[in-house]
Structures are given as C-alpha cells and as structure tokens.
mmCIF file of the N, C-alpha and C atoms, coordinates in Angstrom:
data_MODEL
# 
_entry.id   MODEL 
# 
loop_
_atom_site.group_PDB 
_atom_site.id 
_atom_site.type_symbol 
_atom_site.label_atom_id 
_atom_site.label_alt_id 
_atom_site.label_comp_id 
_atom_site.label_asym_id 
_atom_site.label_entity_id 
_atom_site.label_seq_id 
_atom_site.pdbx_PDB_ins_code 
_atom_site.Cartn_x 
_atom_site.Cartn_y 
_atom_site.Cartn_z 
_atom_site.occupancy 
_atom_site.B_iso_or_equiv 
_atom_site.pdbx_formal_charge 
_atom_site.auth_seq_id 
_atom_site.auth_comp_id 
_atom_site.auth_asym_id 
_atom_site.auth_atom_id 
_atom_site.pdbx_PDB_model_num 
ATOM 1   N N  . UNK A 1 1  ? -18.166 -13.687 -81.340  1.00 0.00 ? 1  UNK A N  1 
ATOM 2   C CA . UNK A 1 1  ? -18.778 -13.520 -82.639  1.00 0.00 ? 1  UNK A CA 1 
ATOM 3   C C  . UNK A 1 1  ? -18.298 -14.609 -83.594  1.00 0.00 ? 1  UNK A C  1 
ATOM 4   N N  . UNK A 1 2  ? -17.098 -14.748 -83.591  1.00 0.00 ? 2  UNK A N  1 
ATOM 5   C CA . UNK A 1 2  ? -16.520 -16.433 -84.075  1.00 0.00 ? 2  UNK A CA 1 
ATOM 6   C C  . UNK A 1 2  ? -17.553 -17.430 -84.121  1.00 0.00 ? 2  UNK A C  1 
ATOM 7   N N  . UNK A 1 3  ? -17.716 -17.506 -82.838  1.00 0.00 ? 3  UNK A N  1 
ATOM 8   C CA . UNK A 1 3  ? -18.640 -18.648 -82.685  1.00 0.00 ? 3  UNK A CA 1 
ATOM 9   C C  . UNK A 1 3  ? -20.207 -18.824 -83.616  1.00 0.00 ? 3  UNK A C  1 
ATOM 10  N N  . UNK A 1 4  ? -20.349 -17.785 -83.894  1.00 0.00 ? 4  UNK A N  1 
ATOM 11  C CA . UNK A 1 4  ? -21.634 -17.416 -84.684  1.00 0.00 ? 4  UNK A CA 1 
ATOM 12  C C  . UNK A 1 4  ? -21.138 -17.894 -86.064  1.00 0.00 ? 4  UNK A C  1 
ATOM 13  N N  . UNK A 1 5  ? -20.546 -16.962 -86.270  1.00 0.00 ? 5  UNK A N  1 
ATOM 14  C CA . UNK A 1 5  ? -20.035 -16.993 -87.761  1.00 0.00 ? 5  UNK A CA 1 
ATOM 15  C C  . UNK A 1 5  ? -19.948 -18.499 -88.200  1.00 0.00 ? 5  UNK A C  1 
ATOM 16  N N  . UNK A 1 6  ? -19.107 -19.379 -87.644  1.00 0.00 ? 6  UNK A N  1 
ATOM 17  C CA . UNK A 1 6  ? -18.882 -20.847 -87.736  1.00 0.00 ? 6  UNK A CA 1 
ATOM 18  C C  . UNK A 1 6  ? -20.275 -21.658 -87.873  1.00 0.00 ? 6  UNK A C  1 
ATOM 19  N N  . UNK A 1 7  ? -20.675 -21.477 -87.036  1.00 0.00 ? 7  UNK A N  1 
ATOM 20  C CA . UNK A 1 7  ? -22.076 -21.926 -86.658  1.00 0.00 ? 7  UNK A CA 1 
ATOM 21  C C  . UNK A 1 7  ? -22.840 -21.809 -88.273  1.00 0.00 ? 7  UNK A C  1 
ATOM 22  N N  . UNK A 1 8  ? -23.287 -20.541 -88.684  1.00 0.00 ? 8  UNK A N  1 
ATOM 23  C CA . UNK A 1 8  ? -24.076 -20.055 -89.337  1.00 0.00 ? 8  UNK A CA 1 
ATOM 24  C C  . UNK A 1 8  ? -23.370 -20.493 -90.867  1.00 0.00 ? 8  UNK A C  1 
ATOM 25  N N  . UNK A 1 9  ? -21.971 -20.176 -91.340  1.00 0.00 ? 9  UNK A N  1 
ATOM 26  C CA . UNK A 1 9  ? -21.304 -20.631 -92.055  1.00 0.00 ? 9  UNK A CA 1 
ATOM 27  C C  . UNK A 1 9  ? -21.286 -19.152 -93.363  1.00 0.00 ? 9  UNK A C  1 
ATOM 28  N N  . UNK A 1 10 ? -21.458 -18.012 -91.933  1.00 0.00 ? 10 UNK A N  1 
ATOM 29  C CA . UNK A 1 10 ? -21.346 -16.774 -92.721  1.00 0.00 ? 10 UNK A CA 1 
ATOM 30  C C  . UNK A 1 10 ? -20.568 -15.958 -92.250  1.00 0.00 ? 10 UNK A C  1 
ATOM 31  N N  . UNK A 1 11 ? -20.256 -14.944 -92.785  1.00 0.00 ? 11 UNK A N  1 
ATOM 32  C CA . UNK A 1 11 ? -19.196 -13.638 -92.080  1.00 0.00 ? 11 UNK A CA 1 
ATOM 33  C C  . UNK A 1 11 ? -20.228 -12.667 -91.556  1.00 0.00 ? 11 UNK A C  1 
ATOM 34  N N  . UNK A 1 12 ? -20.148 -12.012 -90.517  1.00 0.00 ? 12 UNK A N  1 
ATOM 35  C CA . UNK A 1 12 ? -20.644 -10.991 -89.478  1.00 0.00 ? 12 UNK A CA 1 
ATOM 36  C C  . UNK A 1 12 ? -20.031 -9.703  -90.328  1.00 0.00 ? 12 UNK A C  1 
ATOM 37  N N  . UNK A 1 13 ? -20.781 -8.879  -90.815  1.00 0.00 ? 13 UNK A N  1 
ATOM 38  C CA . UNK A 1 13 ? -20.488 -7.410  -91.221  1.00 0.00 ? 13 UNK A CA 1 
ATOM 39  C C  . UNK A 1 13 ? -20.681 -6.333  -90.335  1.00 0.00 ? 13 UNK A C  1 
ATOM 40  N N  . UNK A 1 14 ? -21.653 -6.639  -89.408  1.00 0.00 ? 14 UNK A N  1 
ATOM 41  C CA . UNK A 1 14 ? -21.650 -5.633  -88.365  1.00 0.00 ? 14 UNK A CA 1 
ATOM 42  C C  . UNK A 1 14 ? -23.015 -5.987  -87.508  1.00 0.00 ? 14 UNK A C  1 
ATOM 43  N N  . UNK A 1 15 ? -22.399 -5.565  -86.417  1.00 0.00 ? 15 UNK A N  1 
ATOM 44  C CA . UNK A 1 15 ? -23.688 -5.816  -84.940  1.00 0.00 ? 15 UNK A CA 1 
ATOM 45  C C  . UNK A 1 15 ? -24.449 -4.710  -84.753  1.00 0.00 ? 15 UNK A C  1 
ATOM 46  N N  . UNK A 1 16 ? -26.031 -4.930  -84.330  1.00 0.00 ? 16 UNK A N  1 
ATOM 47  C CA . UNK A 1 16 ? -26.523 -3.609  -83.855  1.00 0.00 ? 16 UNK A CA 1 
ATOM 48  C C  . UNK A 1 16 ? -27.232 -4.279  -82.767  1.00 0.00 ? 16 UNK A C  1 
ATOM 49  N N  . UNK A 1 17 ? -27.468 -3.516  -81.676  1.00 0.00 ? 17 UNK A N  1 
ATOM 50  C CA . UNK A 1 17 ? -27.918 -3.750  -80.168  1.00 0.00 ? 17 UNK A CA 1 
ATOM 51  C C  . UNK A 1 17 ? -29.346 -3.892  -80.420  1.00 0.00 ? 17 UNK A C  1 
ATOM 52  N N  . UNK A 1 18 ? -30.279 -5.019  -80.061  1.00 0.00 ? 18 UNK A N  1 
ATOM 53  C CA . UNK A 1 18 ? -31.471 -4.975  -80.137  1.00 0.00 ? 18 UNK A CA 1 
ATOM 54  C C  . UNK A 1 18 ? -32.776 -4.018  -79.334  1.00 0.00 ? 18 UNK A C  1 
ATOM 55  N N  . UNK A 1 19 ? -31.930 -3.069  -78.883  1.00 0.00 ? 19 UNK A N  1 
ATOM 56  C CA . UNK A 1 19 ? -32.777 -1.782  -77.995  1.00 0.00 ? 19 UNK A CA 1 
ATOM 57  C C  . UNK A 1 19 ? -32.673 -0.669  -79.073  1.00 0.00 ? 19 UNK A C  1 
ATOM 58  N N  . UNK A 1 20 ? -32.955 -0.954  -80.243  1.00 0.00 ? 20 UNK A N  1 
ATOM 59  C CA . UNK A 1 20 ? -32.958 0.287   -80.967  1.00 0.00 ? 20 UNK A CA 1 
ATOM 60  C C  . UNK A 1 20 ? -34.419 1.157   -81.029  1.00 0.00 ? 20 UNK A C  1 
ATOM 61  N N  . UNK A 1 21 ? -34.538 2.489   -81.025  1.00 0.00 ? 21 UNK A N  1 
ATOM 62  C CA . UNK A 1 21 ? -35.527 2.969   -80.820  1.00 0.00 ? 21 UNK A CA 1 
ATOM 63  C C  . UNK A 1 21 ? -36.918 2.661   -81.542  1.00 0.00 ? 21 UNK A C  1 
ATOM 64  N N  . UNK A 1 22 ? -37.770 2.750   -81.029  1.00 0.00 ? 22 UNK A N  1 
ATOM 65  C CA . UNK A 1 22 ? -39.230 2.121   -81.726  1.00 0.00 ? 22 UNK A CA 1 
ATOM 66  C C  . UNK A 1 22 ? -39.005 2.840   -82.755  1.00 0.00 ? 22 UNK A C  1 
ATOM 67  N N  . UNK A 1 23 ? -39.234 2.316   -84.016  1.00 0.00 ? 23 UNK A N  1 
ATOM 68  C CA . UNK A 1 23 ? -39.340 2.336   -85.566  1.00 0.00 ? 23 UNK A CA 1 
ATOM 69  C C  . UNK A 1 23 ? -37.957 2.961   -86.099  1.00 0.00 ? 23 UNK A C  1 
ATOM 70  N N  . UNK A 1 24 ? -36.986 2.444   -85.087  1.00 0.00 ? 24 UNK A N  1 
ATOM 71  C CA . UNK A 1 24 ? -35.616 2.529   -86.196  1.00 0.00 ? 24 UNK A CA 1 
ATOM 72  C C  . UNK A 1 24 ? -35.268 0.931   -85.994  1.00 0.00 ? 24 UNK A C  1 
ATOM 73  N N  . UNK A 1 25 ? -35.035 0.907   -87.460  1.00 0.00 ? 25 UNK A N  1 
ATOM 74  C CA . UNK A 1 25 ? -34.355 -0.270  -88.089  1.00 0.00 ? 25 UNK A CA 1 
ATOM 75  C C  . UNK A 1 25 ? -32.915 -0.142  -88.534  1.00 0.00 ? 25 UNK A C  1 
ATOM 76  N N  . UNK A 1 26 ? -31.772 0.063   -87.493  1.00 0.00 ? 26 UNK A N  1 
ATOM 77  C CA . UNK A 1 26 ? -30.357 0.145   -88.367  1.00 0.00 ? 26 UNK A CA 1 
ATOM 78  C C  . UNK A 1 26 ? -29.817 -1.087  -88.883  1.00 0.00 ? 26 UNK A C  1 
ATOM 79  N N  . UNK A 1 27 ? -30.081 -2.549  -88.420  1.00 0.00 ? 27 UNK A N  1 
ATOM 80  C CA . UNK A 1 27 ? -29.445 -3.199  -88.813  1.00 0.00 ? 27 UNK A CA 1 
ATOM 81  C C  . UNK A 1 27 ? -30.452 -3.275  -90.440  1.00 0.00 ? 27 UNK A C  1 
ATOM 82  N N  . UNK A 1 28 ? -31.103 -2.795  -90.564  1.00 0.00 ? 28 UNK A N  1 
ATOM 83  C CA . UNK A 1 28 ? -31.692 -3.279  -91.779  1.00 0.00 ? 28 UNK A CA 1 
ATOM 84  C C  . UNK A 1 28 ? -31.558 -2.072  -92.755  1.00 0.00 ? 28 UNK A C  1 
ATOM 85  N N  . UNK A 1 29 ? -31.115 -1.277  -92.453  1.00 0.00 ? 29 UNK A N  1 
ATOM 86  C CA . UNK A 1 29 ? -30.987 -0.128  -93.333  1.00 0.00 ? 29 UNK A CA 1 
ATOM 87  C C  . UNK A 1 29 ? -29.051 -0.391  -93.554  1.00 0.00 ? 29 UNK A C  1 
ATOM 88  N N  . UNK A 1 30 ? -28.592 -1.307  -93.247  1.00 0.00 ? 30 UNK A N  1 
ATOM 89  C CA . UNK A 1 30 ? -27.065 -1.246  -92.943  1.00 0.00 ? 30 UNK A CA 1 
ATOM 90  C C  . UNK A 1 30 ? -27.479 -2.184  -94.146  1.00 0.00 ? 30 UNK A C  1 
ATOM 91  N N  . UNK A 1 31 ? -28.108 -3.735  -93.963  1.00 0.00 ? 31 UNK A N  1 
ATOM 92  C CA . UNK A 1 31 ? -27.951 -3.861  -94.811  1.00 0.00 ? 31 UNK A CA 1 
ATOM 93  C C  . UNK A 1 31 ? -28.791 -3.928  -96.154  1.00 0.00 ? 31 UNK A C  1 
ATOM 94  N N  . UNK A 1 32 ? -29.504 -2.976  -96.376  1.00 0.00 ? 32 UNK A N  1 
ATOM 95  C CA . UNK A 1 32 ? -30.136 -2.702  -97.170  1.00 0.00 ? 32 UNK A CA 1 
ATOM 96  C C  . UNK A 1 32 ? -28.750 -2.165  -98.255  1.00 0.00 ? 32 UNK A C  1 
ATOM 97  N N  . UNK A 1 33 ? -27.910 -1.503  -97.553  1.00 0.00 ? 33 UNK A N  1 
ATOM 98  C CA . UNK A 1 33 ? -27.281 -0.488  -98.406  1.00 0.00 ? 33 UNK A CA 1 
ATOM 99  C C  . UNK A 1 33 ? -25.857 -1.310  -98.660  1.00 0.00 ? 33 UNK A C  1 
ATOM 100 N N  . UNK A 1 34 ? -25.446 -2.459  -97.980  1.00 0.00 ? 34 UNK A N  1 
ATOM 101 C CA . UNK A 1 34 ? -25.111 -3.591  -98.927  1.00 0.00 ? 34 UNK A CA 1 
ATOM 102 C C  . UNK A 1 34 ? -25.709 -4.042  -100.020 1.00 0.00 ? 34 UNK A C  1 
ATOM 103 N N  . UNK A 1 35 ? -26.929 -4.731  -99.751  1.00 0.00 ? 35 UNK A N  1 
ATOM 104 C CA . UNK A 1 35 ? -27.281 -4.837  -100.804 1.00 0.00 ? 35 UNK A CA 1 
ATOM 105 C C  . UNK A 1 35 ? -27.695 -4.003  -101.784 1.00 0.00 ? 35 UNK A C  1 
ATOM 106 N N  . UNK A 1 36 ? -27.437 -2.858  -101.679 1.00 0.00 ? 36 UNK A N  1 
ATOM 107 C CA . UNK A 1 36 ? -27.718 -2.119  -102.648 1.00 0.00 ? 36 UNK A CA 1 
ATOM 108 C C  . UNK A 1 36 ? -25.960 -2.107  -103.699 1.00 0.00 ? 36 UNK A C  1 
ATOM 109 N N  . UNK A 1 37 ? -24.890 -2.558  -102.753 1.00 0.00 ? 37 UNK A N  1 
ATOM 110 C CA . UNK A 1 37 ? -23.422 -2.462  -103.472 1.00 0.00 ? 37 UNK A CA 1 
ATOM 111 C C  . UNK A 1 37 ? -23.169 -3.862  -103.877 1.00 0.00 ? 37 UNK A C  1 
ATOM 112 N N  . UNK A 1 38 ? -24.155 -4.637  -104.014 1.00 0.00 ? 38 UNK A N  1 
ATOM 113 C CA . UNK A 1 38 ? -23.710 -6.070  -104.619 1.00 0.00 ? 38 UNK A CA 1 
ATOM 114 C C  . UNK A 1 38 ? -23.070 -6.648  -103.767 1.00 0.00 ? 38 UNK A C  1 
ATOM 115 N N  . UNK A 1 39 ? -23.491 -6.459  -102.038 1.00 0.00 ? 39 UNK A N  1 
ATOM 116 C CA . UNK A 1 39 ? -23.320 -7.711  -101.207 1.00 0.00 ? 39 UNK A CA 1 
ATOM 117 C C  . UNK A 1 39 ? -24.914 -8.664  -101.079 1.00 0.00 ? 39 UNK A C  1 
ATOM 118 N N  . UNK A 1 40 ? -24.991 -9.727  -100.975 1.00 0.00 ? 40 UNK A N  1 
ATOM 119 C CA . UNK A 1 40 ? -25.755 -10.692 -100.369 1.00 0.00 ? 40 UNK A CA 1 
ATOM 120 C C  . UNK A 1 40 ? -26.374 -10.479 -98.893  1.00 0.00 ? 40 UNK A C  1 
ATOM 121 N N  . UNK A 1 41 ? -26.406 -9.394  -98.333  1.00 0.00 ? 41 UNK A N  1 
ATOM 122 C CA . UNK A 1 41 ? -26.268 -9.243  -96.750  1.00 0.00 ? 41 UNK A CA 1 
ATOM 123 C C  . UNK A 1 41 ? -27.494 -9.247  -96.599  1.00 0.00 ? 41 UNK A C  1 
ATOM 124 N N  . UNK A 1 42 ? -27.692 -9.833  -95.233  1.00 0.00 ? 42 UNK A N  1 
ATOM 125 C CA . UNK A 1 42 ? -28.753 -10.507 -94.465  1.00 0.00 ? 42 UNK A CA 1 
ATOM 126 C C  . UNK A 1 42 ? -29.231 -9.602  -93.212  1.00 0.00 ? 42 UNK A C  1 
ATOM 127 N N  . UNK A 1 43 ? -30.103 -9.859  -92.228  1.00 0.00 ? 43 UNK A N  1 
ATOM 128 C CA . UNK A 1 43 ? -30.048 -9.734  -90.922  1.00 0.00 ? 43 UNK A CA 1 
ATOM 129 C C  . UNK A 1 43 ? -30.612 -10.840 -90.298  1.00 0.00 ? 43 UNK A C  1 
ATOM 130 N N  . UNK A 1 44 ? -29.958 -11.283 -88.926  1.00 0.00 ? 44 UNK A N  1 
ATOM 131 C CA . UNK A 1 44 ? -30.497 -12.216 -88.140  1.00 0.00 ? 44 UNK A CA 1 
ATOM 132 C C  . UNK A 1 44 ? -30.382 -11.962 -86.853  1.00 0.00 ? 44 UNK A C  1 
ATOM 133 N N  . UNK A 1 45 ? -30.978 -12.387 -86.102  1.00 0.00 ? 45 UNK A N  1 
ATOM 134 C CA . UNK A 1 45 ? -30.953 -12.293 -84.864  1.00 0.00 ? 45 UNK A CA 1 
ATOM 135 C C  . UNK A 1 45 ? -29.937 -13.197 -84.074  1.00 0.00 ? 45 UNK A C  1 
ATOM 136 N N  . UNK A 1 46 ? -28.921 -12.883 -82.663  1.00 0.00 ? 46 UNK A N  1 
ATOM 137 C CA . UNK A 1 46 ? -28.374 -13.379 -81.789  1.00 0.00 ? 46 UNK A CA 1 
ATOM 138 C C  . UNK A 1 46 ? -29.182 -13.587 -80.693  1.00 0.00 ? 46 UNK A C  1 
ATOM 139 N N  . UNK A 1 47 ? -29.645 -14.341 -80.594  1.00 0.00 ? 47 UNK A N  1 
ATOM 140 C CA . UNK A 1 47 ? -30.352 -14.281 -78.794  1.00 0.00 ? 47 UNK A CA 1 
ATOM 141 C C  . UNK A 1 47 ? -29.789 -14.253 -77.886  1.00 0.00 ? 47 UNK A C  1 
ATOM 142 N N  . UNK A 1 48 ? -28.276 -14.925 -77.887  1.00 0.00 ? 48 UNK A N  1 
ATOM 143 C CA . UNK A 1 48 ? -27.183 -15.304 -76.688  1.00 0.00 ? 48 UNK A CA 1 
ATOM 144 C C  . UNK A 1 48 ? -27.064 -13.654 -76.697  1.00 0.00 ? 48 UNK A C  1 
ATOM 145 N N  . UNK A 1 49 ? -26.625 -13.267 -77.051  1.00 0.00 ? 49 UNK A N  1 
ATOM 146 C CA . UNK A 1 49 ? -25.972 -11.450 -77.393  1.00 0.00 ? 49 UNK A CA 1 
ATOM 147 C C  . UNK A 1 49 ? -27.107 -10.532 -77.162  1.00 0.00 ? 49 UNK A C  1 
ATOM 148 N N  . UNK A 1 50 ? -28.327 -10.588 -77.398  1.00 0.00 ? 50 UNK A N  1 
ATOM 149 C CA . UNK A 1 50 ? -29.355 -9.688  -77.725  1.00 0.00 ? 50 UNK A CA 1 
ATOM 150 C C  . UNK A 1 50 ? -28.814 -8.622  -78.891  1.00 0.00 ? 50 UNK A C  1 
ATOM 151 N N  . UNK A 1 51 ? -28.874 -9.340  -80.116  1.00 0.00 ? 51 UNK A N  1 
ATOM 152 C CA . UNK A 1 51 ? -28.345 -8.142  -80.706  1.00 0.00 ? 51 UNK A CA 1 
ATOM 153 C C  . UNK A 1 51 ? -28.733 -9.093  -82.426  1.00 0.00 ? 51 UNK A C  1 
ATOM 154 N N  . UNK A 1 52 ? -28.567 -7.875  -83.190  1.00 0.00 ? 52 UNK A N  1 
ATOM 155 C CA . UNK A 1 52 ? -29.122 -8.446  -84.995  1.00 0.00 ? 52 UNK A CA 1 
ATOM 156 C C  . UNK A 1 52 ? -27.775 -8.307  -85.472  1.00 0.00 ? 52 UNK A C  1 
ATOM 157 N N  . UNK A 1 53 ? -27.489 -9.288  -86.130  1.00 0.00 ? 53 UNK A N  1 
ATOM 158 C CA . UNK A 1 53 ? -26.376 -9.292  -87.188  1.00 0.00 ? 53 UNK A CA 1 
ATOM 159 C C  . UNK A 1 53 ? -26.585 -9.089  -88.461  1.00 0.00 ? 53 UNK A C  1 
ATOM 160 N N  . UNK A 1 54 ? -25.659 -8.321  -88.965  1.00 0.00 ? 54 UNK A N  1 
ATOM 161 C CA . UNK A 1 54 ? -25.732 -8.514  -90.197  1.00 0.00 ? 54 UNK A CA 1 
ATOM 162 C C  . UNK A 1 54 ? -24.629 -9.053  -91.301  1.00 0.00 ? 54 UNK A C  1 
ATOM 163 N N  . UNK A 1 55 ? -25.502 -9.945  -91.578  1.00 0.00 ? 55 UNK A N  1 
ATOM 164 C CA . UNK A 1 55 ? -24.065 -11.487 -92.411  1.00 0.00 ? 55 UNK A CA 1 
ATOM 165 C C  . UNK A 1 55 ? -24.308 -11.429 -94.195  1.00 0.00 ? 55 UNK A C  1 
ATOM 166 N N  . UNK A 1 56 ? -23.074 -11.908 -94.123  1.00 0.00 ? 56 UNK A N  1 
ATOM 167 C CA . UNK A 1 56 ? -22.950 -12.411 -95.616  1.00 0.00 ? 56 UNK A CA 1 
ATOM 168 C C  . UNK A 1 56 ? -22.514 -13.592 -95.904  1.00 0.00 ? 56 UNK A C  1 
ATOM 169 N N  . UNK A 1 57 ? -23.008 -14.508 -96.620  1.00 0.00 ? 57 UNK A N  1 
ATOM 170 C CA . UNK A 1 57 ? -22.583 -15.793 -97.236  1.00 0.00 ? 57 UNK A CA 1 
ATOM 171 C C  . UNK A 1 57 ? -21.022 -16.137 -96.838  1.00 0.00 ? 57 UNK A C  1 
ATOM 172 N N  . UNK A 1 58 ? -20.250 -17.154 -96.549  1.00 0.00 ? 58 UNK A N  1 
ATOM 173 C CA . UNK A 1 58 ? -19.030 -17.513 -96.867  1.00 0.00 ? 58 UNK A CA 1 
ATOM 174 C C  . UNK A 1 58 ? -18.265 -17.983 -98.281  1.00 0.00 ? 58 UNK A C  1 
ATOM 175 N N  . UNK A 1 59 ? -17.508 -17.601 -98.708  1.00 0.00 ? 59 UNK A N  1 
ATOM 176 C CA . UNK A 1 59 ? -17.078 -17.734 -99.958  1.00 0.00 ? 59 UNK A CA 1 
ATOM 177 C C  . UNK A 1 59 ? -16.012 -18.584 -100.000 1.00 0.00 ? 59 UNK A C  1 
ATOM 178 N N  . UNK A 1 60 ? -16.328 -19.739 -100.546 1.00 0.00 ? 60 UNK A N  1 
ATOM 179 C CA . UNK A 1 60 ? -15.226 -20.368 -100.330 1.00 0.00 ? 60 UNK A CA 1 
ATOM 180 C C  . UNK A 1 60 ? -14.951 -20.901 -101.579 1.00 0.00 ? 60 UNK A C  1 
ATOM 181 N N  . UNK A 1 61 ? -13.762 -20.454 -101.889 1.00 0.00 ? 61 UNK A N  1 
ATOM 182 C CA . UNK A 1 61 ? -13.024 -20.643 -103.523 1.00 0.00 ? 61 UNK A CA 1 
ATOM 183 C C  . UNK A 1 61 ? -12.398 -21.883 -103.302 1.00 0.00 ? 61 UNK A C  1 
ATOM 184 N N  . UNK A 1 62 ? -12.451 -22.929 -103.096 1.00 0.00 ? 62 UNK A N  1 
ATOM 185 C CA . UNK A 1 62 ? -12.010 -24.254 -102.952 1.00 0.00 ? 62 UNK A CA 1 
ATOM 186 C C  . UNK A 1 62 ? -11.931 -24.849 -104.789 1.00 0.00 ? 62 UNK A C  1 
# 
C-alpha cells in the first residue's frame, strides 16, 4: 500500500475489496462520511490489488 500512496502523493484511509455486492458502494459511503468531517477524501481504484481506495491529499507543512 506504500507503494500507492508514494506514487499517488496521498495517504490511503482505508481499502475496500472490489467484489462488493451489486449496488453497495462502501468505499464511497466511507468516504462520503469523511467528507462530511472536513476530510478531502477521495475514491480510486487499485487494479494491481483489485480493490478502491480511499485517499486523502498529503500535507506537507514544509
């Protein structure tokens, strides 16, 4: 999952398996309800993994 994260230049909040049942959406209801707490959170797809991530921006206080 490292490897993603780097790649993408975001943090991974949580994985969901892309066999989720016809018309459930968890990775998107996961982060729906980030963004509902004032995260930025996304979903994207892994193809290597078969699986949706759900990311947030990297913050970098430099």
């Amino acid at each position: 999952m490292q490897e993603v994260s780097a790649a993408m230049g975001a943090k991974v909040l949580e994985r969901f398996p892309a066999g989720a049942p016809r018309g459930s959406w968890p990775a998107e209801e996961y982060a729906a309800a980030r963004r509902a707490e004032g995260e930025p959170a996304t979903v994207v797809m892994d193809l290597k993994s078969d699986a949706f991530l759900v990311v947030v921006p990297n913050r970098d206080d430099d």
